[in-house]
mmCIF file of the N, C-alpha and C atoms, coordinates in Angstrom:
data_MODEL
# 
_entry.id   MODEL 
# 
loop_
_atom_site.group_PDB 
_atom_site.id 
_atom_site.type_symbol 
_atom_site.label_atom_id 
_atom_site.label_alt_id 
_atom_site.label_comp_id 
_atom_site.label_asym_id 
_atom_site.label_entity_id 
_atom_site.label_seq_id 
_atom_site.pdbx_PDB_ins_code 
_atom_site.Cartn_x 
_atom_site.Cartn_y 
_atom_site.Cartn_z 
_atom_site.occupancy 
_atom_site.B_iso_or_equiv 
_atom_site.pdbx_formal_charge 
_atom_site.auth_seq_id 
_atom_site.auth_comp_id 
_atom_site.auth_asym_id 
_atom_site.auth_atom_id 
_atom_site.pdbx_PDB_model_num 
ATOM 1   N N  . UNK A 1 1  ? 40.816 -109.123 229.967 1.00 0.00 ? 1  UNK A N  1 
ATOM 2   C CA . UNK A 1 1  ? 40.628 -109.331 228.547 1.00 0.00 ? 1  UNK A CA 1 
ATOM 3   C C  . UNK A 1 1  ? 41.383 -108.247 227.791 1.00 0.00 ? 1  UNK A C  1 
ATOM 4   N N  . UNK A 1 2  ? 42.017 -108.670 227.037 1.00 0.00 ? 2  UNK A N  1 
ATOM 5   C CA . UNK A 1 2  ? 43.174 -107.495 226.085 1.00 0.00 ? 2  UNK A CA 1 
ATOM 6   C C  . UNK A 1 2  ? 42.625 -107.282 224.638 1.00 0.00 ? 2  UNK A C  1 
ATOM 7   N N  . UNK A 1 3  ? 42.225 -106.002 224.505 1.00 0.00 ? 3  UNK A N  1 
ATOM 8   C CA . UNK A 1 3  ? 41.982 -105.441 222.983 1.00 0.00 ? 3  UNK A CA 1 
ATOM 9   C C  . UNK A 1 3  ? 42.737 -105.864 222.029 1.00 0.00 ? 3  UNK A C  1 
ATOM 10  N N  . UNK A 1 4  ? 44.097 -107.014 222.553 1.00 0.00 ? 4  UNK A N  1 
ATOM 11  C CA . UNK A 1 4  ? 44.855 -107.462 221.265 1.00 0.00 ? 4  UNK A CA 1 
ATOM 12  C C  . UNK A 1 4  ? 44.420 -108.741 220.807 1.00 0.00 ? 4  UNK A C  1 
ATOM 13  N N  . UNK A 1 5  ? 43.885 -109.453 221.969 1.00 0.00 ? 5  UNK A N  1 
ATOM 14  C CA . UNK A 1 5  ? 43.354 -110.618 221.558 1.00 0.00 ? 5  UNK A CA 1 
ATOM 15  C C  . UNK A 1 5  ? 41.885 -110.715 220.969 1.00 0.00 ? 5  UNK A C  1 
ATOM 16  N N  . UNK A 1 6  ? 41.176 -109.682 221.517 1.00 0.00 ? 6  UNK A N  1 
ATOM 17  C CA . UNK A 1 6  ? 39.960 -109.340 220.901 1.00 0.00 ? 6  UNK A CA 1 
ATOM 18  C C  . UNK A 1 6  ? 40.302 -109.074 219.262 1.00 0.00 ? 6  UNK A C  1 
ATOM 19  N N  . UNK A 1 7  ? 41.165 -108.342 218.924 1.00 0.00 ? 7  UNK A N  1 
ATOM 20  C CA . UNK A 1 7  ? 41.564 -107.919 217.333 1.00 0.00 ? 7  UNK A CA 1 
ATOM 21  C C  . UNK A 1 7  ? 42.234 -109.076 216.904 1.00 0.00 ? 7  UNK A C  1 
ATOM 22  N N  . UNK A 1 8  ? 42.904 -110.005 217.504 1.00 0.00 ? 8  UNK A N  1 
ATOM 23  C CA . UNK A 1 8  ? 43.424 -111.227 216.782 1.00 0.00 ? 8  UNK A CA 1 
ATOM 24  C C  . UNK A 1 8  ? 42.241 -112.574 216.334 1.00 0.00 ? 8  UNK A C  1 
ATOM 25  N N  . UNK A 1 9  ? 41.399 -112.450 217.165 1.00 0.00 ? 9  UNK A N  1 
ATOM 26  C CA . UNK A 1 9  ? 40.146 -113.147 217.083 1.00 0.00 ? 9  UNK A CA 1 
ATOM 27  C C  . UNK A 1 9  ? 39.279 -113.018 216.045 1.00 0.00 ? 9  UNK A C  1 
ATOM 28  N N  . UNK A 1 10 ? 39.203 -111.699 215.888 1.00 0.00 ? 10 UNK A N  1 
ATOM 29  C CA . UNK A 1 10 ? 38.682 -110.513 214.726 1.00 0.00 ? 10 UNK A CA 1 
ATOM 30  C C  . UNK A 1 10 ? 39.622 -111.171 213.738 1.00 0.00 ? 10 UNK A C  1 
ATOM 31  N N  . UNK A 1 11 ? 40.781 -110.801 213.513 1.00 0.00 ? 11 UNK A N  1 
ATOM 32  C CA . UNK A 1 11 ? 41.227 -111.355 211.965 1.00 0.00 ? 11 UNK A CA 1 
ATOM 33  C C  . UNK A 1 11 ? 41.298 -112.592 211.823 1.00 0.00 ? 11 UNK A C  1 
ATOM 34  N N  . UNK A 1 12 ? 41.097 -113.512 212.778 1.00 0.00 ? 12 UNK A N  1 
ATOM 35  C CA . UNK A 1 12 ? 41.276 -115.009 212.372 1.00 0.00 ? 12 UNK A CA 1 
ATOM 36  C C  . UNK A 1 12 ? 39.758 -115.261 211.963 1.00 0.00 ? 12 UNK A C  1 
ATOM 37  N N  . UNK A 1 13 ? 38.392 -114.739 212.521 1.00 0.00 ? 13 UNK A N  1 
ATOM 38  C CA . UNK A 1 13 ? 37.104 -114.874 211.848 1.00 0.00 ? 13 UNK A CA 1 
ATOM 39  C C  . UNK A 1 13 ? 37.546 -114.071 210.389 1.00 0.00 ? 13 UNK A C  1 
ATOM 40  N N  . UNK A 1 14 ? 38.235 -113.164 209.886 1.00 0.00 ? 14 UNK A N  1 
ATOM 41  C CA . UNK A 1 14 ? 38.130 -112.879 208.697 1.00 0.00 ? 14 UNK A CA 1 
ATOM 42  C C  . UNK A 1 14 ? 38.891 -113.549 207.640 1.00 0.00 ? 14 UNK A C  1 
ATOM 43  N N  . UNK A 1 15 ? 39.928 -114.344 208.274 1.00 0.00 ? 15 UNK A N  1 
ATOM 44  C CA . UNK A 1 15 ? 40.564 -115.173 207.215 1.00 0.00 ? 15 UNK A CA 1 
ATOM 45  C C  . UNK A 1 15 ? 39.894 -116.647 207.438 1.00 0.00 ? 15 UNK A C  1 
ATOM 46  N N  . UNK A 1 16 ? 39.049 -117.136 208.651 1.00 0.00 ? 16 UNK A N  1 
ATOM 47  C CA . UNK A 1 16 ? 37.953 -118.560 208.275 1.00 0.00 ? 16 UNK A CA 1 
ATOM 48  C C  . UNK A 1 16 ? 36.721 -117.916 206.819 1.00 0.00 ? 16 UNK A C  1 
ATOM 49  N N  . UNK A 1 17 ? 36.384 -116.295 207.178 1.00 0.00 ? 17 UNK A N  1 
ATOM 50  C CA . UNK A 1 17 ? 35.575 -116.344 206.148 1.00 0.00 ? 17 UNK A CA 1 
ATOM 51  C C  . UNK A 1 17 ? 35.975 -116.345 204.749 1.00 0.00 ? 17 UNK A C  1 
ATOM 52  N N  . UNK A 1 18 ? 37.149 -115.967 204.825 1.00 0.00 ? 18 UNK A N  1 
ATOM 53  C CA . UNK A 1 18 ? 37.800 -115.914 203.141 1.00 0.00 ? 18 UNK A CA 1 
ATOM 54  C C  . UNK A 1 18 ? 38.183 -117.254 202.563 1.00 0.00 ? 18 UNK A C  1 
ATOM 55  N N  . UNK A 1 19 ? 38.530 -118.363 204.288 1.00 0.00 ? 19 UNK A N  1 
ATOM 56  C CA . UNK A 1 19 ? 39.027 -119.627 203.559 1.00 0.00 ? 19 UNK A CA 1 
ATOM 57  C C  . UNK A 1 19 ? 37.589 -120.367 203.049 1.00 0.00 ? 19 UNK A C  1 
ATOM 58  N N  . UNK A 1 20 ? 36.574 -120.353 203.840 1.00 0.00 ? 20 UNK A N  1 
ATOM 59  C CA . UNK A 1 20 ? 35.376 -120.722 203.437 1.00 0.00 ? 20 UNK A CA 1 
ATOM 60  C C  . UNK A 1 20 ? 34.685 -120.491 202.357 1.00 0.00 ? 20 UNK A C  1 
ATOM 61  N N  . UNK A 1 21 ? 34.638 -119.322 201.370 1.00 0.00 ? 21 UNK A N  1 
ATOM 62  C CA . UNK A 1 21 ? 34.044 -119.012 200.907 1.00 0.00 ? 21 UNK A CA 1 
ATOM 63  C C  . UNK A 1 21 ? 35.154 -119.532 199.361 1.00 0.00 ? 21 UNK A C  1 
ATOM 64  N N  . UNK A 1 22 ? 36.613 -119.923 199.614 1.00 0.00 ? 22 UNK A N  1 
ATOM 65  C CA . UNK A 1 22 ? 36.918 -120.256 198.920 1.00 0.00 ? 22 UNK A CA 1 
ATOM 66  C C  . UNK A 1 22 ? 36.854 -121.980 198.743 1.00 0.00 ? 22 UNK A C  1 
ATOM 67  N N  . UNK A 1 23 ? 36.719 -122.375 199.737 1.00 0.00 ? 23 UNK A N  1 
ATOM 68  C CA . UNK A 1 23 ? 36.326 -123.816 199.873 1.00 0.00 ? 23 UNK A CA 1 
ATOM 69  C C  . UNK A 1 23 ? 34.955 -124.607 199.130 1.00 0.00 ? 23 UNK A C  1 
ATOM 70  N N  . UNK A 1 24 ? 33.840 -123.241 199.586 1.00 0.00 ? 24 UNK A N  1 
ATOM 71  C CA . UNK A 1 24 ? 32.799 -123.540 199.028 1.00 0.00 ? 24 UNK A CA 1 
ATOM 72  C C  . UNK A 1 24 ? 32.753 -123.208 197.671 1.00 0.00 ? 24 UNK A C  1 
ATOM 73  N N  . UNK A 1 25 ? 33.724 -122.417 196.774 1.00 0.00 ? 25 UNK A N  1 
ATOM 74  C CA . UNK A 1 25 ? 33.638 -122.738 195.482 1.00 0.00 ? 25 UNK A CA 1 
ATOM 75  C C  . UNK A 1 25 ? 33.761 -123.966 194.733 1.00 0.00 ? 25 UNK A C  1 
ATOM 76  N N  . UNK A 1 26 ? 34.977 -124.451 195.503 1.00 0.00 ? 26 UNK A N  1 
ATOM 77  C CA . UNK A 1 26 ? 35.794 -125.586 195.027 1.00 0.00 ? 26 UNK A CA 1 
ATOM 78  C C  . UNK A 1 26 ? 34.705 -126.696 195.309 1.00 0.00 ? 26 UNK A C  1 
ATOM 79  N N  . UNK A 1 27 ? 33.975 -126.784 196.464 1.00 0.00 ? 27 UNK A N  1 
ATOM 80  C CA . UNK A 1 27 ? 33.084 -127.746 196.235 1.00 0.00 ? 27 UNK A CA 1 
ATOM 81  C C  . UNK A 1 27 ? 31.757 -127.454 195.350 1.00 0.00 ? 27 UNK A C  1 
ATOM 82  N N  . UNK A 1 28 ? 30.924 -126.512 195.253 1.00 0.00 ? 28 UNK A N  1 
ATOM 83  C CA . UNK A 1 28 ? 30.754 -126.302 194.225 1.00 0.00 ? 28 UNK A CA 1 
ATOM 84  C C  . UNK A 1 28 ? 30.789 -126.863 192.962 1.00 0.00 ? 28 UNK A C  1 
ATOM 85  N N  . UNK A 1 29 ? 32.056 -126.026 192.762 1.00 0.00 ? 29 UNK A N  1 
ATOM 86  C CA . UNK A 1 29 ? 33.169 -126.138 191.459 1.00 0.00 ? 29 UNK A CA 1 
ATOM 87  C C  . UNK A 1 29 ? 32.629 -128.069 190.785 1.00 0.00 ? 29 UNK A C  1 
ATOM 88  N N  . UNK A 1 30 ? 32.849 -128.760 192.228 1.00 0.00 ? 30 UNK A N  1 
ATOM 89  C CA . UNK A 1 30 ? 33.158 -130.908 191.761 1.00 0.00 ? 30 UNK A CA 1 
ATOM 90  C C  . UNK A 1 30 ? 31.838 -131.097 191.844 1.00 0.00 ? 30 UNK A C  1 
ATOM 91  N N  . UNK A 1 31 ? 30.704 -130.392 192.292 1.00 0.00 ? 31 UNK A N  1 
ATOM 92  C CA . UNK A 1 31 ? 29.816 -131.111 192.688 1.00 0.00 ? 31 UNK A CA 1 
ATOM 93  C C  . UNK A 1 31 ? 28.882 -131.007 191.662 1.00 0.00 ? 31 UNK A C  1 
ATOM 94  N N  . UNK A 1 32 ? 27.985 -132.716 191.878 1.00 0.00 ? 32 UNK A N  1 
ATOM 95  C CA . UNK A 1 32 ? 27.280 -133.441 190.129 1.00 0.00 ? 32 UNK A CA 1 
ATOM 96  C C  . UNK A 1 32 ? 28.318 -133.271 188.882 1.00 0.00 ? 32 UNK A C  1 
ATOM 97  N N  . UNK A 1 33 ? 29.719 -133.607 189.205 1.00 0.00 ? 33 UNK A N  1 
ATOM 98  C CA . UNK A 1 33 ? 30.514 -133.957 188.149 1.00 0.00 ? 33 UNK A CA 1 
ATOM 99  C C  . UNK A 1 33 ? 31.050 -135.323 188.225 1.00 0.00 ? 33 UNK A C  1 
ATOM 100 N N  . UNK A 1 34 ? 31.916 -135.868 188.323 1.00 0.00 ? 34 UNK A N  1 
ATOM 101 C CA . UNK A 1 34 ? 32.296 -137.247 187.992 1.00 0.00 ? 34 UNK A CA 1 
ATOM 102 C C  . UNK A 1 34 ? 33.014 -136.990 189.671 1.00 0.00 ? 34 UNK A C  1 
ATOM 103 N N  . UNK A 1 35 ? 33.842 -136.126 189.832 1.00 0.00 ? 35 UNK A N  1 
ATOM 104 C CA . UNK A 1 35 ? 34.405 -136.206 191.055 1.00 0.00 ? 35 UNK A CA 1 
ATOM 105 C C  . UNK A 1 35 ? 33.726 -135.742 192.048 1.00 0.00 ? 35 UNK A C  1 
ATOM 106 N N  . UNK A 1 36 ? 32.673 -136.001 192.194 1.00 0.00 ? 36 UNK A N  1 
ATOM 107 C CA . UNK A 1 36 ? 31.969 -136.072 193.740 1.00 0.00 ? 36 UNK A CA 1 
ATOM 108 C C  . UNK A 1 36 ? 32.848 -136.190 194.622 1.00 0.00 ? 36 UNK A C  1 
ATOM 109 N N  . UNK A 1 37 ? 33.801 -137.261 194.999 1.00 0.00 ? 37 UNK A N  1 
ATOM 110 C CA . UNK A 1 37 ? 34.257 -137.114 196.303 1.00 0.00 ? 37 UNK A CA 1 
ATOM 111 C C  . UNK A 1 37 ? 35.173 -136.156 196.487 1.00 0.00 ? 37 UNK A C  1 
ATOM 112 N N  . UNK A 1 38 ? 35.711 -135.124 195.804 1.00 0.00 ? 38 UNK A N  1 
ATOM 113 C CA . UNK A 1 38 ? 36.438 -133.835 195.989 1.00 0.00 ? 38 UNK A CA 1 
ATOM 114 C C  . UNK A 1 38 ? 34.876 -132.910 196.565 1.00 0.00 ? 38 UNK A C  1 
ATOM 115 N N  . UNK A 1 39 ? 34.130 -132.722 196.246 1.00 0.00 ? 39 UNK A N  1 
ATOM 116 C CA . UNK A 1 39 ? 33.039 -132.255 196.015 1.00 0.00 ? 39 UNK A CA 1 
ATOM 117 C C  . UNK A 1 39 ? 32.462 -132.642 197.984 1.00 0.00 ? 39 UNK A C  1 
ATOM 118 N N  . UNK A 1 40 ? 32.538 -133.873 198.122 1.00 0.00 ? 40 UNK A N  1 
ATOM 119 C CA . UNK A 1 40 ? 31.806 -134.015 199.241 1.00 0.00 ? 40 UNK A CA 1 
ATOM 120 C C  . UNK A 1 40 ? 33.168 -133.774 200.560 1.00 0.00 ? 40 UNK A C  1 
ATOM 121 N N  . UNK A 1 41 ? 34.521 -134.219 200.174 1.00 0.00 ? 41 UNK A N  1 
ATOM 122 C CA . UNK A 1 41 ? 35.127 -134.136 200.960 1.00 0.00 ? 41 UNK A CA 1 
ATOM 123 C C  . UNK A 1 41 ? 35.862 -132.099 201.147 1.00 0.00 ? 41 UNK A C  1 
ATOM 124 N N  . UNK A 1 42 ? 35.004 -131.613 200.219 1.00 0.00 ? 42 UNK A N  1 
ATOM 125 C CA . UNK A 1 42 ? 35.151 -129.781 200.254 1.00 0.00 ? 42 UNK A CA 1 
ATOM 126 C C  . UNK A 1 42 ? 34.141 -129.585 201.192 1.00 0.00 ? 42 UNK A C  1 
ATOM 127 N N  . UNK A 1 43 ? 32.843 -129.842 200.909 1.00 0.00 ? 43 UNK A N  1 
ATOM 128 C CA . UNK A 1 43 ? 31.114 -129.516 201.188 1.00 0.00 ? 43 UNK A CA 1 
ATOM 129 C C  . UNK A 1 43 ? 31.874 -129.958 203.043 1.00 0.00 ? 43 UNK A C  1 
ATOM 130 N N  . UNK A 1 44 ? 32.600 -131.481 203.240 1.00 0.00 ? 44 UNK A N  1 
ATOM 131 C CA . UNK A 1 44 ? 32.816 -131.297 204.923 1.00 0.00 ? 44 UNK A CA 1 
ATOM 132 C C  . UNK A 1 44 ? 33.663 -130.324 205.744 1.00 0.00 ? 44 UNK A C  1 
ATOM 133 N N  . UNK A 1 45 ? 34.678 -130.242 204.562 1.00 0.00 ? 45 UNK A N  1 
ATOM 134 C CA . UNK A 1 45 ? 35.830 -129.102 205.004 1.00 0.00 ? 45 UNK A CA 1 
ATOM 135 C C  . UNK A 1 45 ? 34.845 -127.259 205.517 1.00 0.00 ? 45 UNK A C  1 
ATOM 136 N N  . UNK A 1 46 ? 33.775 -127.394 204.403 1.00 0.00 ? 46 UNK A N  1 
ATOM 137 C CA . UNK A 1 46 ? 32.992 -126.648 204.626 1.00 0.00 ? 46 UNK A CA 1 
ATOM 138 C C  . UNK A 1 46 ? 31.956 -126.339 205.990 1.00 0.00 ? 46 UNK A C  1 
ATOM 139 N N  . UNK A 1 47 ? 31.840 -127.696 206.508 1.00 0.00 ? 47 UNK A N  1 
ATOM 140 C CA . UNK A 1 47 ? 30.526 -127.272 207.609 1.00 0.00 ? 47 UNK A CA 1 
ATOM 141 C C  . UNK A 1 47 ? 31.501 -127.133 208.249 1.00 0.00 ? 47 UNK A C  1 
ATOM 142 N N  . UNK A 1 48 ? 32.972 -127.565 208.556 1.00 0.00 ? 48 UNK A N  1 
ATOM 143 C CA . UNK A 1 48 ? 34.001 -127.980 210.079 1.00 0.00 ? 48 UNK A CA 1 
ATOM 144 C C  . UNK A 1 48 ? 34.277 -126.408 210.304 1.00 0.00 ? 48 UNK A C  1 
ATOM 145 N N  . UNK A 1 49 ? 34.391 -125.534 208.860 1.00 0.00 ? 49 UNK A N  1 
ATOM 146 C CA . UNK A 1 49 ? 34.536 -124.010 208.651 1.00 0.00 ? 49 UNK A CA 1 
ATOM 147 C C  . UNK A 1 49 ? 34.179 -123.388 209.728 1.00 0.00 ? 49 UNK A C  1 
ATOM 148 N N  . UNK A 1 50 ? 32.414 -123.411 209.566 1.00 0.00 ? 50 UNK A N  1 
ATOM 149 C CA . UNK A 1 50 ? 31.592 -123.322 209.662 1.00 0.00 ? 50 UNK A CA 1 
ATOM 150 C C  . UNK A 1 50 ? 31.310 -122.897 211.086 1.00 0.00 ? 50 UNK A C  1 
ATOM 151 N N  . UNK A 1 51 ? 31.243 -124.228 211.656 1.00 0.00 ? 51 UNK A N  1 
ATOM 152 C CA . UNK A 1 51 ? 31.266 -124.551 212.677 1.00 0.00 ? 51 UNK A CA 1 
ATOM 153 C C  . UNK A 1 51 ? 32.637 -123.706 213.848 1.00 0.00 ? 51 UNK A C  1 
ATOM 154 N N  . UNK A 1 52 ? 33.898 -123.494 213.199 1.00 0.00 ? 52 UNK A N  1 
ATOM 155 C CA . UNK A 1 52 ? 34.611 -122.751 213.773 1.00 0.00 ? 52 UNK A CA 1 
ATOM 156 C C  . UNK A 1 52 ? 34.598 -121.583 213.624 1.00 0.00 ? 52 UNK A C  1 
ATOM 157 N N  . UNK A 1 53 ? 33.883 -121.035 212.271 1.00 0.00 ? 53 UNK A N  1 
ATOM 158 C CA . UNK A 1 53 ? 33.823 -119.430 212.777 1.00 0.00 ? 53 UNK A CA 1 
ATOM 159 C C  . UNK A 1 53 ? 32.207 -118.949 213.966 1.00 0.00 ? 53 UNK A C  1 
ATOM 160 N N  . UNK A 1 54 ? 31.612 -120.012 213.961 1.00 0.00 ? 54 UNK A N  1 
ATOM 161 C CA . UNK A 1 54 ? 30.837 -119.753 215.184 1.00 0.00 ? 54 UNK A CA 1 
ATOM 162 C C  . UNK A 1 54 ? 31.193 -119.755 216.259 1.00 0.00 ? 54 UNK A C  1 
ATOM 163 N N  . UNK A 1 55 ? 32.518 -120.563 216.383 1.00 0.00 ? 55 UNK A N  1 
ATOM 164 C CA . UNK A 1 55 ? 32.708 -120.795 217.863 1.00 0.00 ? 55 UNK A CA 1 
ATOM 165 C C  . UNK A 1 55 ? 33.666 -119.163 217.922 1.00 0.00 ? 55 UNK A C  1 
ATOM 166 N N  . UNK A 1 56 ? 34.104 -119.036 217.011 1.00 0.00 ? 56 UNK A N  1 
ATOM 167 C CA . UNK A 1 56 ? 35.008 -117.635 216.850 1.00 0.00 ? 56 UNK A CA 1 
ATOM 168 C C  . UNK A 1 56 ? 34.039 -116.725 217.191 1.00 0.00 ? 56 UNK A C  1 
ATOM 169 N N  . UNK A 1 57 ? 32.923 -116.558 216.733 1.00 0.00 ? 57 UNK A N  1 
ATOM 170 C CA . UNK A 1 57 ? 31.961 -115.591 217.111 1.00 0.00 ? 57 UNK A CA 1 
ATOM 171 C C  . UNK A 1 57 ? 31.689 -115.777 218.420 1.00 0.00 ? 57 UNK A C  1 
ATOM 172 N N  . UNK A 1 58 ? 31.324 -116.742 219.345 1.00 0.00 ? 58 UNK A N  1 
ATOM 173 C CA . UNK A 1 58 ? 31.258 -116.666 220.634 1.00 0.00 ? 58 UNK A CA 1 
ATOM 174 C C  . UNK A 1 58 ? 32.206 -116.366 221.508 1.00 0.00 ? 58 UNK A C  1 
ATOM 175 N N  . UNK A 1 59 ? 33.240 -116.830 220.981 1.00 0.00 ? 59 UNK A N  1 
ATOM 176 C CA . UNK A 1 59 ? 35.137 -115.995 221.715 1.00 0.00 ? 59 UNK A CA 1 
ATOM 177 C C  . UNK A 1 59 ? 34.588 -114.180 220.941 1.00 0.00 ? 59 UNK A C  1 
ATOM 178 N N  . UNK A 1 60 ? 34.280 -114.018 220.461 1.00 0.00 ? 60 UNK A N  1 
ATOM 179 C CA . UNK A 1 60 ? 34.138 -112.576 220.373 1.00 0.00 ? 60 UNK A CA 1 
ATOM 180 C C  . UNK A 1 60 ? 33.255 -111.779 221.235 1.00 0.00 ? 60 UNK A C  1 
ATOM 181 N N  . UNK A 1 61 ? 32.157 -112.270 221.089 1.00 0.00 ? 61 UNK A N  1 
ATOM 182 C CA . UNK A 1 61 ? 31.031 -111.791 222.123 1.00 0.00 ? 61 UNK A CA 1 
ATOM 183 C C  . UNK A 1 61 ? 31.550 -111.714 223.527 1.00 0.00 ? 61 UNK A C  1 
ATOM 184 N N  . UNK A 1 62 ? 32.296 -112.689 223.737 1.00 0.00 ? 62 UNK A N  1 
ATOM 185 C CA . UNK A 1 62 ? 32.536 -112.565 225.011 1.00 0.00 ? 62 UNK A CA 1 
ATOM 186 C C  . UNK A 1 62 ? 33.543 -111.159 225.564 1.00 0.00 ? 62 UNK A C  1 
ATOM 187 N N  . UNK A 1 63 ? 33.849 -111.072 224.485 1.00 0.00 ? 63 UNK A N  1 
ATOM 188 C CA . UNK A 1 63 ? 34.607 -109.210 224.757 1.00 0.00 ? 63 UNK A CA 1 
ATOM 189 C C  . UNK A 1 63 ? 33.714 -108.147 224.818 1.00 0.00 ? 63 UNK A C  1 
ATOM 190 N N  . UNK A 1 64 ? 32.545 -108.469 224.227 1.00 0.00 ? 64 UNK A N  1 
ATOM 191 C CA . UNK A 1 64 ? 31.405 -107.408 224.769 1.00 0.00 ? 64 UNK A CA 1 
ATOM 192 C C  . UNK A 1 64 ? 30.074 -107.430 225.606 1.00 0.00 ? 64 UNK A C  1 
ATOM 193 N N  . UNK A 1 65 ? 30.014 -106.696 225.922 1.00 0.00 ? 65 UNK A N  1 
ATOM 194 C CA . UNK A 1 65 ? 29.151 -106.934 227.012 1.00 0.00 ? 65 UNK A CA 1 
ATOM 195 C C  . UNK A 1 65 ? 27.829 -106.739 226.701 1.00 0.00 ? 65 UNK A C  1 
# 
């Protein structure tokens, strides 16, 4: 296991959290307005996020013991 891939893992969970958190504005942002489906098709972009920075967190753990 290489400390470079451990740190590349590391910044790709920090740019899912920055894309997420900008995603979840934007849905937000549509949602209970007229454009709901921007709104619902953000809110999915959102869980799929989600869902990959967990799996990112388990590729991390696995570098520590």
């Amino acid at each position: 296991m290489s400390d470079s891939d451990l740190a590349e893992l590391s910044t790709l969970r920090a740019q899912v959290d920055d894309v997420l958190e900008r995603v979840t504005a934007i849905a937000e942002r549509y949602d209970n307005t007229a454009s709901t489906a921007i709104a619902s098709d953000a809110f999915a972009a959102e869980r799929a996020l989600t869902t990959a920075r967990r799996s990112l967190d388990r590729a991390i753990a696995h570098f520590t013991p």
